[in-house]
Structures are given as structure tokens and as C-alpha cells.
C-alpha positions as CSV (number, residue, x, y, z in Angstrom):
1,X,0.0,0.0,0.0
2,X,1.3,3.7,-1.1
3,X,0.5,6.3,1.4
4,X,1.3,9.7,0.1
5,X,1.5,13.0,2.2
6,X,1.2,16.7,0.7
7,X,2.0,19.5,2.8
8,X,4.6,23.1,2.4
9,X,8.4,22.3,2.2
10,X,10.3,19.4,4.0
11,X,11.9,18.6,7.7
12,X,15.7,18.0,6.9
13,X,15.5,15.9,9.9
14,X,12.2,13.2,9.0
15,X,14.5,10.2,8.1
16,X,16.2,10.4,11.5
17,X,13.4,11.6,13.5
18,X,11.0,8.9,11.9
19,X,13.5,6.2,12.6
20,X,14.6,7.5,16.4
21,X,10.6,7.4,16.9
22,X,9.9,3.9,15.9
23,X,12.5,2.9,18.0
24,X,11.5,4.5,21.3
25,X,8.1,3.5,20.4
26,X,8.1,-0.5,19.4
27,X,6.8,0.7,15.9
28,X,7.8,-0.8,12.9
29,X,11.5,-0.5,11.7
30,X,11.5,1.9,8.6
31,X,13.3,0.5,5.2
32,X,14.6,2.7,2.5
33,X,11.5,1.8,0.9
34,X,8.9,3.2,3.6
35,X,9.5,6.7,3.4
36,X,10.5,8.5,0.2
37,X,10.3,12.8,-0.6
38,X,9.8,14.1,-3.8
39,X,10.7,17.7,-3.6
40,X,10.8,20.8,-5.4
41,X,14.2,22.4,-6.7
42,X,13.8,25.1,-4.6
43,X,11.7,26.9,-1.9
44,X,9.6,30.6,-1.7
45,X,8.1,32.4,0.5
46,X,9.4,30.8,3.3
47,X,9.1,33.9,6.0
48,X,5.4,34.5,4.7
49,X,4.5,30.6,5.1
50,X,6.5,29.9,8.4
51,X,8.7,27.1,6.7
52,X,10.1,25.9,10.2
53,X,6.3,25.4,11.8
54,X,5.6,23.1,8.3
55,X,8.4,20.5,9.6
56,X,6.0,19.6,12.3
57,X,3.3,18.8,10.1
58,X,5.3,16.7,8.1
59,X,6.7,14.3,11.2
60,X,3.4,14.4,12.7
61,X,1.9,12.8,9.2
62,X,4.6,10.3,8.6
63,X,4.9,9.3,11.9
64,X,1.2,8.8,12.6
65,X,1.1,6.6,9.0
66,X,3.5,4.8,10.1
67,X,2.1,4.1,13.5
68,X,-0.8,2.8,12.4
69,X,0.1,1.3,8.7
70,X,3.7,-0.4,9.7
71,X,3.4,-1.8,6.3
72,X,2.6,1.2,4.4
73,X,5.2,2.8,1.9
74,X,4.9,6.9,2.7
75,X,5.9,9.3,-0.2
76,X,6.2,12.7,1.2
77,X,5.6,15.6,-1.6
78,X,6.8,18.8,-0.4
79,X,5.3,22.2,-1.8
80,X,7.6,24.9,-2.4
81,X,5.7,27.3,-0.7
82,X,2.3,27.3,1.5
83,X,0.1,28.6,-1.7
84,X,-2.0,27.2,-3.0
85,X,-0.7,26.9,-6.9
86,X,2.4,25.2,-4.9
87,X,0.3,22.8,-3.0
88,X,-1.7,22.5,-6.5
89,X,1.3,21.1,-8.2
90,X,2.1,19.1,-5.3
91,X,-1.5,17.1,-6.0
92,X,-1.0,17.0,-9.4
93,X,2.4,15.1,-8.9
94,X,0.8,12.5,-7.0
95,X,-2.2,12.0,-9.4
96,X,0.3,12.7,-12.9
97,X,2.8,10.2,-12.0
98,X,-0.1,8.0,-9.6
99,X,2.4,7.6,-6.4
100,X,-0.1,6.4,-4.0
101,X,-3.6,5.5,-3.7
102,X,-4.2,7.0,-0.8
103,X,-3.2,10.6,0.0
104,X,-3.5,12.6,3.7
105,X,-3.6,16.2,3.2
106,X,-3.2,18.2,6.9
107,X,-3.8,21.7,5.2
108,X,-6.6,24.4,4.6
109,X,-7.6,27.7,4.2
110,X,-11.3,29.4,4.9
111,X,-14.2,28.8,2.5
112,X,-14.5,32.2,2.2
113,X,-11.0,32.5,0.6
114,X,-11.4,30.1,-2.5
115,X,-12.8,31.9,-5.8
116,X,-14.6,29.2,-8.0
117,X,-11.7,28.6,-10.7
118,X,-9.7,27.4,-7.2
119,X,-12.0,25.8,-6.4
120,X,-12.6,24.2,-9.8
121,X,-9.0,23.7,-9.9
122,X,-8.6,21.5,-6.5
123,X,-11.1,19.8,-8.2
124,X,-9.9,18.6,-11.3
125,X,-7.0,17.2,-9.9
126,X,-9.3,15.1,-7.5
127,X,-11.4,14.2,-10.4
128,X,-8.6,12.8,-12.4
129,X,-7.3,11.5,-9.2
130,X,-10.6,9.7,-8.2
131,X,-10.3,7.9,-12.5
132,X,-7.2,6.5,-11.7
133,X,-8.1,5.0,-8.3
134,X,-6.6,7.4,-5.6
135,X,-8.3,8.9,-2.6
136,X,-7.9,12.6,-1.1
137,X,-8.1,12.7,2.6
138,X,-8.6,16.4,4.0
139,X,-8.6,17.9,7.7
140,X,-11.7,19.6,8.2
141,X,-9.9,21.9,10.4
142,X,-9.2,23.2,13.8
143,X,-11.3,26.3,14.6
144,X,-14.9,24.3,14.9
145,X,-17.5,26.8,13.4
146,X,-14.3,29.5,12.6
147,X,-17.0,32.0,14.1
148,X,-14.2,32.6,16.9
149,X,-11.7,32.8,14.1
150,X,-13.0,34.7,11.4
151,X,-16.6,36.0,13.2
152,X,-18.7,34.3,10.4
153,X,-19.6,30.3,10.1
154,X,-17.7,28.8,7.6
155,X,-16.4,25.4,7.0
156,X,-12.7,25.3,5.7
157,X,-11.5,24.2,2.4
158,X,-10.3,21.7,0.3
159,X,-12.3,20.1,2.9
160,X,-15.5,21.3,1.5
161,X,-15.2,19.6,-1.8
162,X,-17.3,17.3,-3.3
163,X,-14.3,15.0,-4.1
164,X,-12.2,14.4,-1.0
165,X,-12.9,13.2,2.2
166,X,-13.1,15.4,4.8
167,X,-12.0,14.1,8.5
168,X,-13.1,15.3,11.1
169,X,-11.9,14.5,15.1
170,X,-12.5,13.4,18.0
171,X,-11.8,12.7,21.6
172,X,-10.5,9.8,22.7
173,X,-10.8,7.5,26.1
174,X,-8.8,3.9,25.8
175,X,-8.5,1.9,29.0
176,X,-6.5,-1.1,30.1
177,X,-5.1,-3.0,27.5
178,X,-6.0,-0.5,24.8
179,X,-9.7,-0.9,25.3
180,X,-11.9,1.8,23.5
181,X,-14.2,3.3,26.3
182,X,-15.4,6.5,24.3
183,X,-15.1,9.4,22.1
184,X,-16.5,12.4,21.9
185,X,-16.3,15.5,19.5
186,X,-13.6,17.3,19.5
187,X,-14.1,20.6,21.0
188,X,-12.4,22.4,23.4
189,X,-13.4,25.1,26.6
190,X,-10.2,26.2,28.7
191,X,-11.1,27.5,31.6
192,X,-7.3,28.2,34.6
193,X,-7.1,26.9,38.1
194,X,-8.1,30.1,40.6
195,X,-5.3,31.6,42.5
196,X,-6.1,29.8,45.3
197,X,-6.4,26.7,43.5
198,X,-9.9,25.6,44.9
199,X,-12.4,26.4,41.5
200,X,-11.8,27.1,37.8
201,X,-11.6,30.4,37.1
202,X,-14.9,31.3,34.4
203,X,-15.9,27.8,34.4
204,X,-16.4,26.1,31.5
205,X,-13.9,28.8,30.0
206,X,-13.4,30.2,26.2
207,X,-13.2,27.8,23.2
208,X,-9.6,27.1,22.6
209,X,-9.9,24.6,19.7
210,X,-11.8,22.1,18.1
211,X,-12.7,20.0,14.7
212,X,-13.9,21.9,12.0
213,X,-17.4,21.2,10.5
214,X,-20.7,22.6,9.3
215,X,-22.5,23.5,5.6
216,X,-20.7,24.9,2.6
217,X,-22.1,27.8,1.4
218,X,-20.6,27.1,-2.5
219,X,-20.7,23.5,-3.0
220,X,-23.7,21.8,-3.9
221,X,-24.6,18.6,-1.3
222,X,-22.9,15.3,-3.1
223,X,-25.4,12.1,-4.0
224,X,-23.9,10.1,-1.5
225,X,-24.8,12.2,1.2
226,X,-28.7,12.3,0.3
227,X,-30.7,10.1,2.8
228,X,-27.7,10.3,5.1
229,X,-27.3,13.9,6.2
230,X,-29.9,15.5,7.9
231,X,-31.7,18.2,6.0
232,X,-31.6,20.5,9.4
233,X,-27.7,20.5,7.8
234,X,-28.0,20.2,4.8
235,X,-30.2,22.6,3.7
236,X,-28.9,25.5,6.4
237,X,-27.9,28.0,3.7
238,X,-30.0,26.6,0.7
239,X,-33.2,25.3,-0.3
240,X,-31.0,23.1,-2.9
241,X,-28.9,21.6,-0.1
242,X,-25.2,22.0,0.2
243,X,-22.4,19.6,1.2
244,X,-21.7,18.8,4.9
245,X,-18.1,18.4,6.1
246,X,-16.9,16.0,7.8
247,X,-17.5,12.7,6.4
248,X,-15.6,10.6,8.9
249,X,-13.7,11.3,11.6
250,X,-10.5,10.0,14.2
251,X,-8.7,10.9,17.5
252,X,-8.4,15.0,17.4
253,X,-8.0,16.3,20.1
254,X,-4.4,17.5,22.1
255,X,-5.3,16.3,25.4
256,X,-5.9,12.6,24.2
257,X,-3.4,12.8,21.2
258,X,-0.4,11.6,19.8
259,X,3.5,11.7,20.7
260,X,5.1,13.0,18.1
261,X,8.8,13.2,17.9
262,X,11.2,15.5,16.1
263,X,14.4,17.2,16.1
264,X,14.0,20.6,17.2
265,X,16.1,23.9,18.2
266,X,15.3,24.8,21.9
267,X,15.4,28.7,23.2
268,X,18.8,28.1,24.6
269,X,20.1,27.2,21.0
270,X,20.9,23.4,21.1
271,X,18.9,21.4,18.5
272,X,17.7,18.3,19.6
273,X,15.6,15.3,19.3
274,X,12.4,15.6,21.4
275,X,8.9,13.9,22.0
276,X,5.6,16.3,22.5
277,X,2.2,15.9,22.3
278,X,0.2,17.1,19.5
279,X,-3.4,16.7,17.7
280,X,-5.4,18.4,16.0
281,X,-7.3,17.3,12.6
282,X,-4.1,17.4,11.6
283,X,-3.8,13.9,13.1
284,X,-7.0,12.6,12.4
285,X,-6.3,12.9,8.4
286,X,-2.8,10.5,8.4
287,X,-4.7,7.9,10.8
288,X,-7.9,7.5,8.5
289,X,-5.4,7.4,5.7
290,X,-3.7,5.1,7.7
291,X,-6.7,3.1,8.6
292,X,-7.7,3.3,4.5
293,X,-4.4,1.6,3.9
294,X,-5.2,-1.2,6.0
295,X,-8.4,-1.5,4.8
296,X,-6.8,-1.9,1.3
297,X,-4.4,-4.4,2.7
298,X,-7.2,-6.2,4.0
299,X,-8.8,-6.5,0.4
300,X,-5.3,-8.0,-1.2
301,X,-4.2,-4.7,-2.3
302,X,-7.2,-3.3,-4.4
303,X,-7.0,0.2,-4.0
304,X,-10.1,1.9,-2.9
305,X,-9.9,4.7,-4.9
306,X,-12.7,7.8,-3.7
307,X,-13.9,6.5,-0.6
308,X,-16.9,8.6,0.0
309,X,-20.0,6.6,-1.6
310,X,-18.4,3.7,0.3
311,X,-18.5,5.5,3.6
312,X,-21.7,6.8,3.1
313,X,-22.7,3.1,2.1
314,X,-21.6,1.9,5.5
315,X,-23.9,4.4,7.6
316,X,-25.7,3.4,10.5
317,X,-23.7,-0.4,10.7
318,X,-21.0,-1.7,13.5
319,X,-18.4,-0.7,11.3
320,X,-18.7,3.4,12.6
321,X,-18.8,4.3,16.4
322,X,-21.6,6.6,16.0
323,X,-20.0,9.3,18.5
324,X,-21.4,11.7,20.8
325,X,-20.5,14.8,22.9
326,X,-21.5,13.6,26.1
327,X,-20.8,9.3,26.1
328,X,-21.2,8.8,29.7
329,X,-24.1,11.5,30.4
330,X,-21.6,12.7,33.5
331,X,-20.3,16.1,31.3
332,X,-16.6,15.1,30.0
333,X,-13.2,17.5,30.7
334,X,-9.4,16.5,31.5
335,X,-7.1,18.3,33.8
336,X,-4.1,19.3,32.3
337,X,-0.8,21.0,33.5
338,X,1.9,22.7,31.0
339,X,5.1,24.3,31.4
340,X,4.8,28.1,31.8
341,X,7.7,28.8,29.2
342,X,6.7,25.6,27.1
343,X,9.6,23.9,27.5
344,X,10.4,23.2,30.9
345,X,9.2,24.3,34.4
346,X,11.9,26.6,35.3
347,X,9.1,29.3,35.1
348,X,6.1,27.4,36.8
349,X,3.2,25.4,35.8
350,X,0.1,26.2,34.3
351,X,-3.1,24.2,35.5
352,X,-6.7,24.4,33.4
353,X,-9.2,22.1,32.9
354,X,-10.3,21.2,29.3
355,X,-14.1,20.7,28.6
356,X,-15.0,18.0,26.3
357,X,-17.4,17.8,23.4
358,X,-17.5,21.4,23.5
359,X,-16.9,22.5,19.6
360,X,-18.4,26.0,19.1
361,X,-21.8,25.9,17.4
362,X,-21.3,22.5,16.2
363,X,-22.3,19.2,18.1
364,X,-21.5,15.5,18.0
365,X,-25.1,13.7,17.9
366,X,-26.7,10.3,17.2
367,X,-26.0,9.8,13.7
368,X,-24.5,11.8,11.4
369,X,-23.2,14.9,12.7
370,X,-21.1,18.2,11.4
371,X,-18.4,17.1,13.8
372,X,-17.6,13.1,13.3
373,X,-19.7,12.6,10.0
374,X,-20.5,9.0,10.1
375,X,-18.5,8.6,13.4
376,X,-15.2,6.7,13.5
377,X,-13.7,3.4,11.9
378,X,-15.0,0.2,14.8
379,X,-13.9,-3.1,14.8
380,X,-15.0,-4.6,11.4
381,X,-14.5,-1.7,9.6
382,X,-11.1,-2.7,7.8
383,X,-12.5,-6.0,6.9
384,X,-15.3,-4.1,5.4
385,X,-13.9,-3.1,2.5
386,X,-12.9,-7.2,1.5
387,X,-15.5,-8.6,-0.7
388,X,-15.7,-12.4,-1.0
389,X,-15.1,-13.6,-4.8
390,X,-18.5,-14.5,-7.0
391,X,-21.0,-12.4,-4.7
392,X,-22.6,-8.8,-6.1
């Protein structure tokens, strides 16, 4: 199975970060053919697009590929800058010279900023993606609603297209032995232990975070999501109906994320190795591509092209936890403490609490939602996707 990754230039440390990772972690040794980078000659705009903060992204996707599809072979494509004709041409490397089936994509912009011949332009390269058998996989975001962000309801973009599949997040609860206790949506209210540490200050708090979701306002709603979606969604800016993002969704959320190690450079100038925790739809993208891959496996190698009408397909069975905001019916948040200075706690400790299933305007409900979509991969799911021979 070929996983590929798009996002804006390239971390000169992945090999050894991805490698030191797997180690420390029990993962799966990386070969020479696990992780390749095809790369542009040179970069731009690298003060205006925050090149450094892009190395992240990158060892967040490949390691979280990895972590969950050991047997996957990653190609990262770097973009030579964060805009979008670069990330254009980044897409249309994959699909021109077909280097993966599958592709996780941990980038977006606002709906609001995509004129229709971008938009029509994403879309052609998915088209002629989806014809040759490969799959887009998009973050639906971080800002929930974006109402806090931008002060207007918008979903975020590529997301929003008809032709990719939009992830959305979640939060996560395992127990003992890795058993799945719960999700809910991902949405996040910070609210900072009191002086005299006894309350939360402004209880639940201000939204921080959480996955992006809702209606488009420029793309029409898609077949398969007729009969699925509700119409309370679908039809919130249009008589017509519009498309709903997400269509799936996967673990989210900081507070029950991911480790993710890389090779950084520290305020006191050393550059090192180091593990942190990170999530963020950013996550959720690489582990549905991740889970896609198996699934893939799992049906001797067939890719499964544009996943969507098969999602949709799969509504309302075991294969989907159908995930809600508030699982246990007690009200959901996690205690956290950080390092004042970030990096260590020389200048104190911060203490807030993190409200669950908090995600702006939007909410995690039975069924499909414009937080989780469907809800996220169960057990069953990855066979799924195997059909025995003879039987239509």
C-alpha cells in the first residue's frame, strides 16, 4: 500500500526523527522503501508561510502513517511554498505520476477565501485522481464553526469539496489493554485553576480549539450524502442543499493525542531530538489514511480509490462508532498542566481544565453529525472493505 503526504516544504531531519521514533516507540522498523520525498528544486516564501512550523506537520503525518500502517510505503511531496498553486502542483504530482492510492492532506484555508476557478481547480486534480483509483483525505480543520476565528460560520477548504474526504476529530478515552471506552467531538473550553487553586476560574472557559465542521455555502450537497445527512444540515444555507463536512472522523484532540517526535532547536540554542504531544485534525487525516491503507491491505491490495459513496454506504452499521458529545451522560473535561515557558518548568506550571465535546456551534449527535460525519472506523470496519469472490 502507497500512502502519500502533501503538505509546504520538507523537515531536513524526517529520516532520523521517523527512525529514532519507531524505536523508542516499538513501531515498525523503517526500510529505505517506507519513506521517500519528492521535492521541489527550490523553496519561496518561506518567511510568509513559516517554513520551520511546516516540519511539524510533516513528522506528525509520517509518523502517525507509520504508527498505524507499519506496512505502508509513505511518499512525502513537499510544496515549495504554502500557496495554494504550490500545493496545486504538489497534488497533481501525485495523481500525474499515480504515487499512492491514498493521500492525507493536513492543510486548509477558509471557505470564504477560494474563488470558483480554485476551487474548480482542486477539483480537477481530484477528479482525475478519483479515475485512476486514488483517494484525497482532507482535515476539516481546527477552529470548529471558525465563528471565533473569522466572526462568520464557515467550513474550511479543500475540505468542502465534493471529491475528498473530509476528517473530522475526535476525543479519545482507551482503558487497560488499549480498550476503547469513548469518544466524543472534538471541541475544546479552557477554563485556569483560581489563584487559590480551589475552582476554575470562568468555568467552563473560552473555546480554545476544536474540529472543523458545518455546511458549505458554494458546493452543492454530493449524492452520496442524500438520505444520510440531515436536511436540518444540509439545507442550512440553501433550499438546494449543500455539502456537509466531515465525512468521517478519528482521535483529534491534544489532550488525548499523539506523541510525536522530532528534532528541534530549543530557546537556549541546542537542537535536539524531542517527544511532545500534539493533535489536531491534523492527526486525524494521516490515521484514516492510515486506517484506509489497511483496509486496502485487507482486500489484497485493491485500492479503494474515492472513498466517499463507500463511507456513506456503511452508515448506520457496527463498522462506525456513532460518536457523541457527552458518552457517559456525566459532562466530560481532563485536567491538564503545561510548562509556563513551554519547554520546561523553570518558570512554573500552568493548571486548566479542558471541557470535552465542546466544539463552538457545532455538536456530536446520534447519527450523522457536522463534527464526526459517520463517526469513526470500529472493529469490522477494515475488513469491510474485503468482498468475498463470486458475490454482487
Amino acid at each position: 500500500m502507497r500512502v502519500a503526504i502533501t503538505d509546504a516544504y520538507a523537515s531536513p531531519t524526517i529520516a532520523y526523527d521517523g527512525a529514532t521514533y519507531a524505536k523508542a516507540h516499538g513501531d515498525a522498523k523503517y526500510t529505505t522503501s517506507t519513506l521517500k520525498q519528492v521535492l521541489p528544486a527550490e523553496y519561496t516564501k518561506t518567511v510568509e508561510c513559516g517554513a520551520a512550523g511546516w516540519y511539524g506537520e510533516e513528522t506528525l503525518d509520517v509518523e502517525a502513517v507509520h504508527a498505524v500502517a507499519p506496512d505502508a510505503n509513505i511518499t512525502y511531496v513537499g510544496a515549495a511554498s504554502c500557496y495554494d498553486d504550490d500545493l496545486l502542483d504538489s497534488l497533481s504530482k501525485v495523481v500525474d505520476n499515480h504515487l499512492a492510492d491514498i493521500v492525507s492532506n493536513s492543510w486548509g484555508d477558509i471557505e470564504a477565501n477560494q474563488t470558483p476557478d480554485l476551487a474548480a481547480a482542486y477539483d480537477q486534480v481530484f477528479q482525475l485522481g478519483a479515475v485512476e483509483g486514488i483517494g484525497f483525505y482532507f482535515s476539516s480543520g481546527d477552529n470548529g464553526d471558525e465563528v471565533a476565528n473569522t466572526k462568520v460560520k464557515q467550513v474550511d477548504t479543500p475540505a468542502n469539496s465534493a471529491w475528498v474526504t473530509a476528517v473530522g476529530g475526535t476525543s479519545l478515552a482507551v482503558g487497560k489493554g488499549d480498550k476503547y471506552l469513548w469518544e466524543t467531538g472534538w471541541g475544546t473550553e479552557k477554563a485556569s485553576l483560581s489563584a487559590d487553586g480551589k475552582s476554575w476560574t470562568g468555568f467552563p472557559g473560552a473555546f480554545t480549539s476544536g474540529a472543523g465542521g458545518g455546511t458549505s455555502k458554494t458546493v452543492n450537497e454530493p449524492f452520496y450524502q442524500k438520505g444520510v445527512v440531515p436536511d436540518s444540515l444540509a439545507k442550512a444555507n440553501s433550499a438546494t442543499g449543500n455539502r456537509v463536512v466531515p465525512d468521517i472522523s478519528a482521535i483529534a484532540d491534544p489532550n488525548t493525542g499523539f506523541k510525536v517526535g522530532q528534532t528541534q532547536t530549543f530557546p537556549d540554542g541546542s537542537e535536539q531530538y524531542s517527544e511532545y504531544r500534539i493533535g489536531g485534525t491534523s492527526l486525524a487525516s494521516p490515521v484514516i489514511a492510515a486506517v484506509q491503507a489497511l483496509a486496502q491491505e485487507a482486500n489484497g491490495g485493491k485500492a479503494i480509490g474515492f472513498a466517499n459513496p463507500s463511507i456513506y454506504a456503511k452508515f448506520g452499521t457496527k463498522v462506525y462508532h456513532d460518536v457523541t458529545d457527552n458518552p457517559t451522560g456525566s459532562g466530560l473535561a481532563v485536567a491538564r498542566i503545561d510548562f509556563a515557558n513551554g519547554v520546561d518548568a523553570t518558570d512554573g506550571l500552568l493548571t486548566s481544565v479542558r471541557s470535552l465535546g465542546r466544539d463552538s456551534s457545532l455538536s456530536a449527535v446520534k447519527g450523522y453529525d457536522d463534527v464526526t460525519g459517520v463517526g469513526t472506523p470500529a472493529d469490522g470496519y477494515v475488513q469491510s472493505y474485503s468482498r468475498p469472490q463470486g458475490h454482487h
